[in-house]
C-alpha positions as CSV (number, residue, x, y, z in Angstrom):
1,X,74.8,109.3,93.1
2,X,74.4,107.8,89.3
3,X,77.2,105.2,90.6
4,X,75.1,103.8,93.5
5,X,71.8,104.0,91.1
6,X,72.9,101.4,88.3
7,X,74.0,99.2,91.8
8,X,70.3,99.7,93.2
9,X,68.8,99.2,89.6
10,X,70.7,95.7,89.1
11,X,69.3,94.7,92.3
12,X,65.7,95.4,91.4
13,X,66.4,93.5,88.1
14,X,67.7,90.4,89.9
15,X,64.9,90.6,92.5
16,X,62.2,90.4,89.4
17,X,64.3,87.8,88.1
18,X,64.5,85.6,91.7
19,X,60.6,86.0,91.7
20,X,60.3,84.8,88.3
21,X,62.8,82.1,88.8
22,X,60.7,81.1,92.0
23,X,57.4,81.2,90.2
24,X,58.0,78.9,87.4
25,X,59.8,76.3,89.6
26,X,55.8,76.5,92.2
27,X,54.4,76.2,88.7
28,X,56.6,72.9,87.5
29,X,55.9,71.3,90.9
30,X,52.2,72.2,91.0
31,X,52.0,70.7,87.4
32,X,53.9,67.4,88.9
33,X,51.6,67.4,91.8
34,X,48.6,67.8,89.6
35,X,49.9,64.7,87.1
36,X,51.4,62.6,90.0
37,X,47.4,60.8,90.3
38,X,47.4,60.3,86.5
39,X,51.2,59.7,85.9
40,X,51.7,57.1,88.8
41,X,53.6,53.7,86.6
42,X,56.9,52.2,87.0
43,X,58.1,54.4,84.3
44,X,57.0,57.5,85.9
45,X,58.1,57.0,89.5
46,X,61.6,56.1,88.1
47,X,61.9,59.2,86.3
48,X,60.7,61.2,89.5
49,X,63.4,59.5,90.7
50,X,66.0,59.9,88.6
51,X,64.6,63.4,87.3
52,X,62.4,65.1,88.9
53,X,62.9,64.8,92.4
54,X,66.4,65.9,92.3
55,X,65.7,68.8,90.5
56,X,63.2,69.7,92.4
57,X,65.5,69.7,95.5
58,X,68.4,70.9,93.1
59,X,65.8,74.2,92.6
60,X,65.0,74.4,95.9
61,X,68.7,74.5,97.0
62,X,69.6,76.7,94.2
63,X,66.5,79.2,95.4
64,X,67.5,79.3,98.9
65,X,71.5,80.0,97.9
66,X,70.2,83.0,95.1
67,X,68.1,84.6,97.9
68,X,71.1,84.3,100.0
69,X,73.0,86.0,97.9
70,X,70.7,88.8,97.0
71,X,70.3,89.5,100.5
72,X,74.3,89.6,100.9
73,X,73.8,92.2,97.7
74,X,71.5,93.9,99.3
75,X,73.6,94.6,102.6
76,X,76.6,95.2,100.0
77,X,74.6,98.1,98.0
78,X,73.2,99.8,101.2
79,X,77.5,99.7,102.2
80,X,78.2,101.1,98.9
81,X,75.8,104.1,99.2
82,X,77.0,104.7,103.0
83,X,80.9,104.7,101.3
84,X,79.7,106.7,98.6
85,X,77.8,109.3,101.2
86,X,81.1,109.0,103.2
87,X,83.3,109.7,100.6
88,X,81.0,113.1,99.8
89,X,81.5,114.1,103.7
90,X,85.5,113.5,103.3
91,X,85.7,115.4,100.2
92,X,84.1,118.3,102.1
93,X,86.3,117.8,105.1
94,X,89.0,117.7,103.7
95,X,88.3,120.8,101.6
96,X,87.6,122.9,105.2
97,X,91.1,121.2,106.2
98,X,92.9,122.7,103.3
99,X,91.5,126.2,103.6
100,X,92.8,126.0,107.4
101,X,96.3,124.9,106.2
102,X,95.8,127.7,103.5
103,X,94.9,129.8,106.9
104,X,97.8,128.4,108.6
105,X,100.3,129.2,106.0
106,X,99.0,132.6,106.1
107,X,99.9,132.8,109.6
108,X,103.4,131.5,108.9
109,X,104.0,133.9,106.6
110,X,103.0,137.0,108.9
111,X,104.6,135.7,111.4
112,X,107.7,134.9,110.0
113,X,107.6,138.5,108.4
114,X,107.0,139.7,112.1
115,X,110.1,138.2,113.3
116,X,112.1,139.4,110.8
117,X,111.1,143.3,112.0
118,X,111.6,142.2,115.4
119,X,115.1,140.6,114.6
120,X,116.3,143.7,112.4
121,X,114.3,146.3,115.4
122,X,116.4,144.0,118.2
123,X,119.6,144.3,116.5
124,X,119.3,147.6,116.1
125,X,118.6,148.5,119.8
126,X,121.5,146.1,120.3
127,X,123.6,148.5,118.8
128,X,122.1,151.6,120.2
129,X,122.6,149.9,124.0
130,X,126.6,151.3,123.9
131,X,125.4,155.2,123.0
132,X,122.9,154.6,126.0
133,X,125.0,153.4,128.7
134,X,127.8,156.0,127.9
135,X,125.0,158.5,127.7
136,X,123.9,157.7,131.2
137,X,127.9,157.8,132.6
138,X,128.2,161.1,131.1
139,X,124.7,162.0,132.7
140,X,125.9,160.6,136.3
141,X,129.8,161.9,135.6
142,X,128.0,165.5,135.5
143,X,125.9,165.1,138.3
């Protein structure tokens, strides 16, 4: 489980990171907000223009694409840990599955031995048959 825990640790790294990220871009605009009755010239409303405004949207954007993405990790690392858990379950399946072939061969074995005595004990009462039957002529040849 040490694989899926660095996975969950990133995460919670990039979440305190997102929140930072998000806090200091509420911080910039509040300080724009607070300014924008002092700092109201020409000068000032063309660099709002040229600066400011679009990277506030550029922020916003950029905020709403990371939390996107975080939430397309987070479904990712909850898949990882269900693949990881999965691959635990195979590993024991497949262990039980190999002791049954194990079984199996076992069973092969005997019964290939079996048929073996039952080939050699049939061939043998193959060649007793003849002494039989001439047995029972002699036995019906008396009577």
């Amino acid at each position: 489980m040490e694989d899926t825990a660095w996975h969950t640790n990133q995460l919670d790294k990039l979440e305190d990171n997102i929140w930072y990220l998000q806090q200091f871009s509420r911080i910039l605009q509040e300080f724009r907000e607070d300014i924008g009755g002092i700092w109201n010239d020409q000068a000032a409303r063309a660099l709002n223009k040229r600066y400011c405004i679009p990277h506030e949207e550029d922020c916003t954007e950029i905020l709403f694409q990371i939390d996107k993405q975080y939430n397309s990790l987070i479904k990712l690392d909850e898949k990882i840990k269900s693949a990881f858990n999965l691959s635990f379950q195979l590993y024991d399946l497949s262990t039980h599955v190999q002791k049954l072939i194990e079984f199996a061969n076992e069973d092969i074995k005997r019964a290939h031995s079996s048929y073996g005595i039952y080939a050699e004990e049939f061939s043998q009462t193959n060649e007793q048959l003849p002494i039989v039957e001439n047995l029972i002529k002699r036995a019906n040849s008396i009577c």
